[in-house]
Steps between C-alpha positions, in 0.01 A plus 500: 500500500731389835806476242373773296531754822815367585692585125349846540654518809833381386492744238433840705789375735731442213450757202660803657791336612536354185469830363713634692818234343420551186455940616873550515617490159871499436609742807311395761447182723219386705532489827237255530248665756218772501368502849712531803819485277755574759353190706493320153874551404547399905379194467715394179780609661406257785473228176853578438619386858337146382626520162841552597419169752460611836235427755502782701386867514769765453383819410647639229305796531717587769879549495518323804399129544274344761625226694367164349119437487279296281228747428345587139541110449230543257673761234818317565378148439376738163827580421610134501214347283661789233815359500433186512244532197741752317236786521515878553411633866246718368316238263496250803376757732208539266431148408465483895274748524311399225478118716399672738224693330339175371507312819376799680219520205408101614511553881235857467289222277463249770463781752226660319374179449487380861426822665219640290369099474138619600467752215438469120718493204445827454629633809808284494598616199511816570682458862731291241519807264540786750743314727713473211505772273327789742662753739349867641461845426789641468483522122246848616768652738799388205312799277601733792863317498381322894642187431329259769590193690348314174789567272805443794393208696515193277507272768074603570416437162512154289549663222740717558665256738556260153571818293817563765695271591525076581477483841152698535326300327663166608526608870089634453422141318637286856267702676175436303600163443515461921147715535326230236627251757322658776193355322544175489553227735830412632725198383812386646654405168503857457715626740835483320368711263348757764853509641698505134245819432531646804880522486484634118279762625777607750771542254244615204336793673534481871180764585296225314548287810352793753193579252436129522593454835245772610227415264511125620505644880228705480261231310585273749396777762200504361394139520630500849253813596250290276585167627488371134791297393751352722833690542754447106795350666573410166603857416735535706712252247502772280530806719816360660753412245392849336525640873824392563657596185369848549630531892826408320514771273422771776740350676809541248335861437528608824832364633713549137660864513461507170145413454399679804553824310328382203216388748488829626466673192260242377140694563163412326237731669099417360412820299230709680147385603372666183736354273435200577132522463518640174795241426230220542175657392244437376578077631565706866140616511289245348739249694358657843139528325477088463627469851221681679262363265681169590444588880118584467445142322695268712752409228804672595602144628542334132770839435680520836817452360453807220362691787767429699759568268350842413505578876791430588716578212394887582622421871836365395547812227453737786674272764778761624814324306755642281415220253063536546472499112634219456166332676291671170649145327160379319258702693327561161366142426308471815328881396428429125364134645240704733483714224379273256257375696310857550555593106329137434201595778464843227462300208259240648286779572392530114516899580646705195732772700571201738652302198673811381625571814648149548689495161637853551647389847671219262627739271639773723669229687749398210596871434760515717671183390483650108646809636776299642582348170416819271746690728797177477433531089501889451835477741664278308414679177634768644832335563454623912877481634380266834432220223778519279844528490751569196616216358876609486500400905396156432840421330656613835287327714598115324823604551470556872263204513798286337776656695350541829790514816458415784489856651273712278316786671419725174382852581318663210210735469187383696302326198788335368555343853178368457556315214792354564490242812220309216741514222837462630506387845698752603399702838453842486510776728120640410269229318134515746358760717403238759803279488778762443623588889387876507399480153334866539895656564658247276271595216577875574887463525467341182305714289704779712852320312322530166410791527840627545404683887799300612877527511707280332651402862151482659409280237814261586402502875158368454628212270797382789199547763271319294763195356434572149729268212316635238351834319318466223439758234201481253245706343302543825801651673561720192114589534579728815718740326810571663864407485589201579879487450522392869475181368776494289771484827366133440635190293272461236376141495224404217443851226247477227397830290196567792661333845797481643555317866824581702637343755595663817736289688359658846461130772132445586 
């Protein structure tokens, strides 16, 4: 049954994107992503920097380079493992989220395992079942097109964390691997690996270390108040290295020009009260249900640390910080674990609507997820332009990726630029929202230069203020509409029936 669950799993995470490579046909390629592509293509093009052997984080979303940092280690060291296994970016990217997804599936095993160890089978399998294949309500508001917290905030959801990207589900795994350990005695043969972890949290998903860090604090409150268990010393072994690593990172983020801006732009507000109860409904409800009942029987002891987490993970998401989202990372497992316990209470009862009740809860609770991958399918059925692009580039973009100089700031029309820091390694003057410098007026100029609603001589300005080398032309450009014989004042570099790339010999 355990592997059983875990192949179905596989498979939902797998099949669209498979779909989607074997969608384009003879005109089209994959991009490779169908949730939070832009972030997606970002993060190959931060695989490239490793590829092409470096170490360090530079950007190439941005036409001008940070000063040198060792940030992203994670999609870099990535990039690396491709080249040194000869494998594409994109097919490493997913066998690493794929990793990710079963060692995430192990870790919610022992977690249900340990935390719901006074309860049945029954209601451990379906905390096991909900935790990994359930989400909220939004499916109801998606009917009136109110897309919900549900379907944008992987990082909340297991599922949807494994359905996204690698470092969800790996970064999510560390920290249910270090809550299982809060259950079990403490051995000093142990602590390299609490330290090891602890640093691989840092660089995997850095928030990971303040959900943990907070959870573990505020259990430990609670023994204190209690006078239960003598104060975890032991976690601090973990919380450290992780600490440290994170400090770091705000550090270079703050003091780098460069990143500054991207810092500044970088905002991730939690949704409205509302959304987010719908988001994690019906688990919310029946979640706070088991706690009171909890409370009334003098058991709320044997599920501090759920109760905990479900407290305090709504503190964090509405803790006044540009990045409070971020703090949603797995606050569904500790819900559908509460959850479970309540639906299992409504089947013991041997009541009819009670039993009816409990498996409709179940089954609403997956719709959103098969919404998810129903939309993904129908998308790439549909050939939707943010997952494909023609084919006729791709010939352009080994050629850059084979003749890449050492000053190669491209501009191009806004979705090209995304593309091409993950298949060429070339920086571009648009490629993120976040990570662009005033990516909102970049993107504008931009589209405002393919449009054709500026001069030829305006046009020349922005690329000597903004260092550009190179232009390139494609079918995205030509998408806009207008004339774009500016270009030709250019050297023509690289010209294949669809692209053509000149050079424009202004310094950066």
């Amino acid at each position: 049954m355990k592997i059983k669950v875990l192949v179905f799993l596989i498979l939902l995470i797998t099949l669209p994107y498979v779909i989607g490579v074997r969608g384009g046909g003879e005109d089209l390629v994959f991009n490779g992503f169908l949730l939070n592509i832009i972030d997606g293509n970002s993060y190959i093009g931060k695989m490239r920097e490793g590829w092409l052997g470096s170490w360090q984080f530079s950007m190439l979303s941005s036409s001008v380079a940070p000063g040198e940092n060792y940030i992203y280690l994670f999609y870099i060291f990535l990039g690396h493992v491709a080249r040194w296994l000869g494998l594409s970016l994109v097919f490493t990217y997913h066998a690493a989220r794929v990793s990710g997804a079963i060692l995430l599936w192990l870790m919610l095993y022992r977690f249900v395992d340990v935390y719901l160890d006074g309860r049945g089978l029954m209601a451990k399998t379906i905390a096991l079942v909900l935790v990994c294949f359930g989400s909220g309500l939004g499916w109801l508001g998606a009917m009136f097109s109110w897309f919900t917290g549900d379907f944008w905030i992987p990082e909340a959801y297991p599922f949807l964390s494994m359905y996204t990207n690698p470092h969800f589900p790996l970064g999510l795994a560390l920290v249910i691997d270090f809550f299982v350990q809060l259950r079990k005695p403490f051995k000093r043969k142990n602590i390299v690996w609490l330290v090891l972890k602890g640093m691989l949290l840092g660089v995997i998903l850095q928030f990971g270390v303040v959900v943990a860090g907070v959870v573990a604090g505020g259990i430990q409150l609670w023994d204190m108040i209690k006078k239960q268990n003598p104060i975890r010393w032991w976690n601090l072994w973990f919380l450290i290295p992780g600490g440290l690593i994170l400090i770091y990172q705000l550090v270079v983020l703050k003091t780098d020009p460069v990143l500054a801006g991207w810092d500044a732009q970088n905002i991730a507000i939690t949704p409205m009260l509302w959304d987010v109860l719908v988001s994690f409904s019906p688990p919310l409800i029946l979640a706070v249900w088991a706690i009171v009942q909890m409370v009334r029987s003098g058991q709320i002891k044997e599920y501090k640390l759920l109760v905990v987490w479900s407290v305090a993970g709504l503190f964090l998401a509405f803790f006044p910080f540009q990045l409070q989202r971020r703090f949603l990372l797995g606050y569904y497992i500790p819900l559908a674990c509460l959850a479970a316990i309540t639906i299992d209470w409504a089947i013991d009862q041997g009541r009819r609507f009670l039993r009816t009740g409990a498996m409709l809860v179940i089954a609403v609770s997956f719709m959103t997820n098969l919404v998810v991958i129903g939309f993904a399918i129908k998308e790439v059925q549909q050939h939707q332009p943010d997952l494909f692009y023609p084919k006729s580039m791709q010939s352009a973009f080994d050629w850059m990726l084979a003749n890449r100089p050492q000053e190669n700031v491209v501009l191009s029309a806004p979705r090209t630029g995304i593309i091409i820091p993950g298949e060429t390694g070339w920086r571009v003057v648009f490629g993120h929202p976040l990570e662009t410098p005033n990516a909102y007026l970049t993107q504008l100029t931009l589209e405002q230069i393919f449009y054709g609603m500026k001069s030829p001589n305006e046009i020349l300005e922005y690329i000597e203020m903004m260092g550009v080398d190179y232009v390139f032309i494609g079918p995205l450009e030509r998408e806009f509409g207008s004339d774009l014989t500016w270009a030709d004042q250019f050297p023509v570099v690289y010209k294949s029936a669809d692209v053509t790339i000149y050079q424009t010999g202004v310094d950066s």
